[in-house]
C-alpha positions in Angstrom: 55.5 35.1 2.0 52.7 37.6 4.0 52.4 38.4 7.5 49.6 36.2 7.5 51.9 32.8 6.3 54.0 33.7 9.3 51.4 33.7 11.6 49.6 30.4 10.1 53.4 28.9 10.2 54.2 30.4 14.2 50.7 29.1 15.2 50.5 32.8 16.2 47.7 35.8 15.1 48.6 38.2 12.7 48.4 41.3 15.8 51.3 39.3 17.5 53.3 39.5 14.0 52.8 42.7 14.0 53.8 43.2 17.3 57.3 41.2 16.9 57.8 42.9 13.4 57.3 46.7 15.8 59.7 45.9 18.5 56.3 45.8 21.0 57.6 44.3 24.3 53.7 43.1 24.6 55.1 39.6 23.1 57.0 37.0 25.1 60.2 35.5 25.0 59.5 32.5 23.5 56.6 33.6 21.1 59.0 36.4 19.8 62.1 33.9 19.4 59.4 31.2 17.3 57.9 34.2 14.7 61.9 35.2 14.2 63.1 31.8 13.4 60.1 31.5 11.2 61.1 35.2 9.2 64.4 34.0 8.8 63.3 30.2 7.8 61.4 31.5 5.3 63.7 34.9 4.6 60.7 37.3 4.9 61.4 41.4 4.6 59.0 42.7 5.7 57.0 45.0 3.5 55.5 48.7 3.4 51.9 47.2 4.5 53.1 45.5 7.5 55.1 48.2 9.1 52.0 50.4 8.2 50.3 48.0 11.1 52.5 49.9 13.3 55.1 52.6 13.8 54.7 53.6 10.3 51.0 54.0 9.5 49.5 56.0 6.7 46.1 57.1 9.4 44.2 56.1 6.3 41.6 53.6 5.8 40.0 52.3 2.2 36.5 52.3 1.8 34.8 50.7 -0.9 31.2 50.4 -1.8 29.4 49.5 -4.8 27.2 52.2 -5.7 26.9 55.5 -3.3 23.3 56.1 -5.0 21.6 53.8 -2.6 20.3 55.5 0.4 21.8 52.6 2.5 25.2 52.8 1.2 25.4 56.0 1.0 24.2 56.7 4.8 26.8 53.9 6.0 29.5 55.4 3.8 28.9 58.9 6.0 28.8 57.3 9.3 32.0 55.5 8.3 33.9 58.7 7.2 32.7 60.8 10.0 33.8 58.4 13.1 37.1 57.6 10.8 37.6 61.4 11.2 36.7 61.9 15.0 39.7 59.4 15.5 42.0 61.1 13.6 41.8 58.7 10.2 41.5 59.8 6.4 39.5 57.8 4.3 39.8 56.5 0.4 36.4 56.2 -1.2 36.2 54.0 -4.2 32.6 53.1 -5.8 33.3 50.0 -7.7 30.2 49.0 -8.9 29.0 45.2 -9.0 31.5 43.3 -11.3 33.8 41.2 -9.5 36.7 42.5 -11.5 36.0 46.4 -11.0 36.2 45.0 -7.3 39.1 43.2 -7.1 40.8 46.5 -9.0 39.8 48.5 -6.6 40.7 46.6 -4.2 44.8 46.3 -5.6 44.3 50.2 -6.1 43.5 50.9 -2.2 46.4 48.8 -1.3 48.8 50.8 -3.5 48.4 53.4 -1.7 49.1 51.9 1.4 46.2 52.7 3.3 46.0 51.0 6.8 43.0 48.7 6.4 39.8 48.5 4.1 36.5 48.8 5.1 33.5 46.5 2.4 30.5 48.8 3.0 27.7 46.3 1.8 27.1 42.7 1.7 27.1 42.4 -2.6 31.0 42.0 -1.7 30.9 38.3 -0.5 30.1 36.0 -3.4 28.5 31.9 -3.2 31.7 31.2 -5.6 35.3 30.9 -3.4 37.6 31.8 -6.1 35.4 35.3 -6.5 36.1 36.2 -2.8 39.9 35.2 -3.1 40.7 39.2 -3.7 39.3 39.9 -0.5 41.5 37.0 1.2 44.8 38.1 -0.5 44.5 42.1 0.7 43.8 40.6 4.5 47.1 38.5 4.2 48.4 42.1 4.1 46.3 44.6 6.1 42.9 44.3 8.0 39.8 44.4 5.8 36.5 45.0 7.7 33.1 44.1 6.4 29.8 46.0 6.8 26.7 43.4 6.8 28.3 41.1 5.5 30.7 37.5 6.6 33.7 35.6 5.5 35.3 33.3 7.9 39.2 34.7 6.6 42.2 35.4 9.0 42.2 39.2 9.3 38.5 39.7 8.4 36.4 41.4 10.5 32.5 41.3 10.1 29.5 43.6 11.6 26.4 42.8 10.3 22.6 42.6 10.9 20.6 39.5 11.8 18.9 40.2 8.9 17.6 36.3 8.8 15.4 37.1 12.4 14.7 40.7 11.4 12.9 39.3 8.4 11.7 36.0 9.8 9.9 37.9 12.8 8.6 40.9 10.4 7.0 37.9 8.5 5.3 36.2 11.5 4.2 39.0 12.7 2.2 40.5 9.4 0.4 36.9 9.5 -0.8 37.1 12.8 -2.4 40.1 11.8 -4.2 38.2 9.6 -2.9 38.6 6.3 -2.7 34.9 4.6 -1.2 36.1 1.3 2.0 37.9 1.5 4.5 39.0 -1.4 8.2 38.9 -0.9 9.4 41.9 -3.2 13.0 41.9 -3.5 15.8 42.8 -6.5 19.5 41.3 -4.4 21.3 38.0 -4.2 23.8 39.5 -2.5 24.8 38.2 1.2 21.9 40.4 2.9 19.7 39.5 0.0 19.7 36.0 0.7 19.6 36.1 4.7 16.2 38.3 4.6 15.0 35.8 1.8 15.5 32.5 4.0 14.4 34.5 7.1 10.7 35.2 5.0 10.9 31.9 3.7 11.3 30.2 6.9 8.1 31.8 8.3 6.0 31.2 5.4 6.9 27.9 5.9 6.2 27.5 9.7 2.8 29.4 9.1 1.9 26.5 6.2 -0.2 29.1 4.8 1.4 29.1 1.3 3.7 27.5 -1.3 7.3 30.0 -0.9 7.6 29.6 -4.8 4.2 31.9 -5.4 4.9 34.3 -2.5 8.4 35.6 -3.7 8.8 38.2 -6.9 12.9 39.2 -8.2 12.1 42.5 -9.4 15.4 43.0 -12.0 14.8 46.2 -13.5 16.5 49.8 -12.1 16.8 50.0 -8.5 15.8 53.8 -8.5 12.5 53.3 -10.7 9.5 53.3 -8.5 6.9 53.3 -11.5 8.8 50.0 -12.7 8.6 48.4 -10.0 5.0 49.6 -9.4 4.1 48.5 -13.0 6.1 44.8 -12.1 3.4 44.5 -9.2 0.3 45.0 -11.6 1.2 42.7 -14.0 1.7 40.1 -11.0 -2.3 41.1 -10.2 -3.2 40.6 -14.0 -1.3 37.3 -14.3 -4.1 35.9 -11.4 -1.3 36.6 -8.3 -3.7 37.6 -5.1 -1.4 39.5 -2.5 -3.0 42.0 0.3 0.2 42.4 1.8 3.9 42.9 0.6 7.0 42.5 2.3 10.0 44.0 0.7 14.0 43.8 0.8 13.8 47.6 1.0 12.2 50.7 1.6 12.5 51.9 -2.8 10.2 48.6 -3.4 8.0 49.0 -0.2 7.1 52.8 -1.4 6.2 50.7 -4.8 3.9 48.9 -2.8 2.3 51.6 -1.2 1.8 53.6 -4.6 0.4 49.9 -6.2 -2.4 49.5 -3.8 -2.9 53.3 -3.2 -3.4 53.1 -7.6 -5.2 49.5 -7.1 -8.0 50.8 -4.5 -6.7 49.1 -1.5 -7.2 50.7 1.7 -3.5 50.9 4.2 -3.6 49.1 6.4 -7.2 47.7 6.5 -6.4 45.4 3.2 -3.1 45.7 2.6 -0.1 46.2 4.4 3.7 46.7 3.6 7.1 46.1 5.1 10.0 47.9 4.1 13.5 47.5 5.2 16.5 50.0 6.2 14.0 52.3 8.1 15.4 55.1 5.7 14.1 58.4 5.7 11.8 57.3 2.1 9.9 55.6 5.2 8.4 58.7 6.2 7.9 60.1 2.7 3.8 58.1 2.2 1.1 58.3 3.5 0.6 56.5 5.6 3.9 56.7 6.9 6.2 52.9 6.3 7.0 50.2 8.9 10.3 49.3 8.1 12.8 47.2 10.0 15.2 49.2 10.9 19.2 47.8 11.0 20.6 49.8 12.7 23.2 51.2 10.3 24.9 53.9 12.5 25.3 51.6 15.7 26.7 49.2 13.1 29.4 51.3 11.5 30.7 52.8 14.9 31.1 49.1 16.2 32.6 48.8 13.2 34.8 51.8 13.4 36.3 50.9 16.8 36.9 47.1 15.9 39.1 48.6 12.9 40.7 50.6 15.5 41.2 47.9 17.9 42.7 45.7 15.1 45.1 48.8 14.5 46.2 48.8 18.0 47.1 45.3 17.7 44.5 44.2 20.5 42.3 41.1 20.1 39.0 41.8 18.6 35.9 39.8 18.1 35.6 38.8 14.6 32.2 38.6 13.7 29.5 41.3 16.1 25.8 40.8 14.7 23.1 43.0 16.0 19.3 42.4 16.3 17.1 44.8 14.0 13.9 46.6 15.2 10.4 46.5 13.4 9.3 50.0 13.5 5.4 50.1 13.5 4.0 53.2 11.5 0.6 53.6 9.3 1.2 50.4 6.6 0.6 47.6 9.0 -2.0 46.7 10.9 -2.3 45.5 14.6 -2.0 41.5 15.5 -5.1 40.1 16.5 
């Protein structure tokens, strides 16, 4: 029996649990009366996690993230530290990598040491598969877990994320408008995120009727640090009969791949051929010409994220899913619409 059983079974949220289980006169009457006579229907004690909702708290919060080598992650991760700090919270940083057990481990091993609540910095968290995502349903039945671009309709789950569908959709329209009839999709995730910028590209191509998806989109599955590789993966796309003049990619690692493939190939940027990258990261700035990239917003993201958590901590009513709009930032790779 959890704290979140008692508040399925009291028709109640988890905060006013909480709030009945810390004495907070912030409860009526009658609501406080119905979650007791549940507890002692069902004989719940409550447990070390619950009072740390409240008086007892532990002013630490979990953070987990799959690998702190992507510039993404790894910016997100700092944001998410630094704004824990400013409000007075220590942080538990576990790098888990990508196999759902090495998660779910981690996962048990935050909640051991009783931190307050766990924060999902990434979207390769949420898998297609239920059962996979069931760790991540069992630690909210016992303290808040937050999620960083990614979603999961769970009681106690929070969720900030990018529209990375319309980000990706309108950065698609508008690089055909400019004229360019045969874009690449160049991406290497089938995570959450992954998939929403894929349908958002795929949606446009098909509005535009300009192409068949299935030609226009290349899974790059080699190292995600190895910009020769994933140059060389775009040549041999050219020499297998593949026509592209402009490439739109899942981030800014494989748009710099772009930018060195037609640099090596003799294209001229932007005149005939333009790239996309996404995360607006600083490797944006590091070509010539300088990337457009969509950028997501990552700090705005974590501090929204930062002061739901806190919310959640001080048993208030929060929103549980916030999505925010990304920006295409125009540099030298893309050309103007016509």
């Amino acid at each position: 029996m959890t704290i979140y059983d008692i508040s399925e079974k009291a028709g109640v949220s988890i905060a006013t649990v909480s709030r009945v289980l810390n004495g907070s006169p912030n409860v009526s009457d009658k609501t406080r009366e119905k979650v007791l006579d549940i507890m002692e229907r069902y004989g719940y004690t409550p447990n070390a996690f619950a009072r740390g909702l409240g008086l007892n708290t532990m002013r630490t919060i979990g953070i987990m993230c799959a690998d702190s080598s992507d510039p993404y992650l790894a910016k997100a991760v700092y944001y998410i530290e630094q704004k824990l700090r400013l409000n007075g919270y220590d942080s538990l940083l576990c790098c888990t990598g990508y196999a759902p057990e090495a998660k779910a481990a981690s996962m048990n091993l935050l909640i051991t040491k009783k931190v307050d609540g766990i924060i999902l910095v990434g979207s390769n968290f949420v898998h297609e598969k239920e059962s996979e995502n069931q760790y991540i349903a069992d630690a909210a039945a016992q303290i808040p877990i937050m999620l960083l671009n990614a979603d999961m309709d769970v009681p106690n789950v929070y969720s900030v994320l990018s529209d990375d569908f319309t980000s990706m959709y309108e950065a698609t329209r508008q690089m055909l408008q400019s004229g360019i009839r045969d874009i690449l999709y160049y991406y290497n995730s089938g995570s959450y995120s992954g998939k929403r910028k894929l349908a958002g590209f795929l949606a446009a191509v098909e509005e535009s009727g300009t192409a068949d998806p299935a030609a226009v989109t290349q899974f790059y599955r080699g190292p995600h640090e190895d910009i020769h590789a994933m140059t060389a993966h775009l040549k041999k796309l050219r020499d297998s009969g593949l026509s592209f003049h402009g490439v739109i990619a899942a981030d800014d690692t494989l748009a710099l791949a772009a930018v060195k493939y037609a640099r090596e190939t003799g294209y001229r940027i932007p005149e005939d051929f333009s790239v996309v990258g996404y995360n607006n990261s600083m490797l944006a700035v590091c070509c010539e010409p300088e990337l457009t990239s969509i950028d997501n917003k990552p700090e705005t993201l974590c501090q929204h994220l930062i002061s739901t958590l806190l919310g959640v901590l001080e048993e208030r009513e929060m929103p549980k899913k916030t999505i925010f709009s990304g920006e295409l930032v125009r540099r030298g790779t893309t050309r103007d619409n016509n």
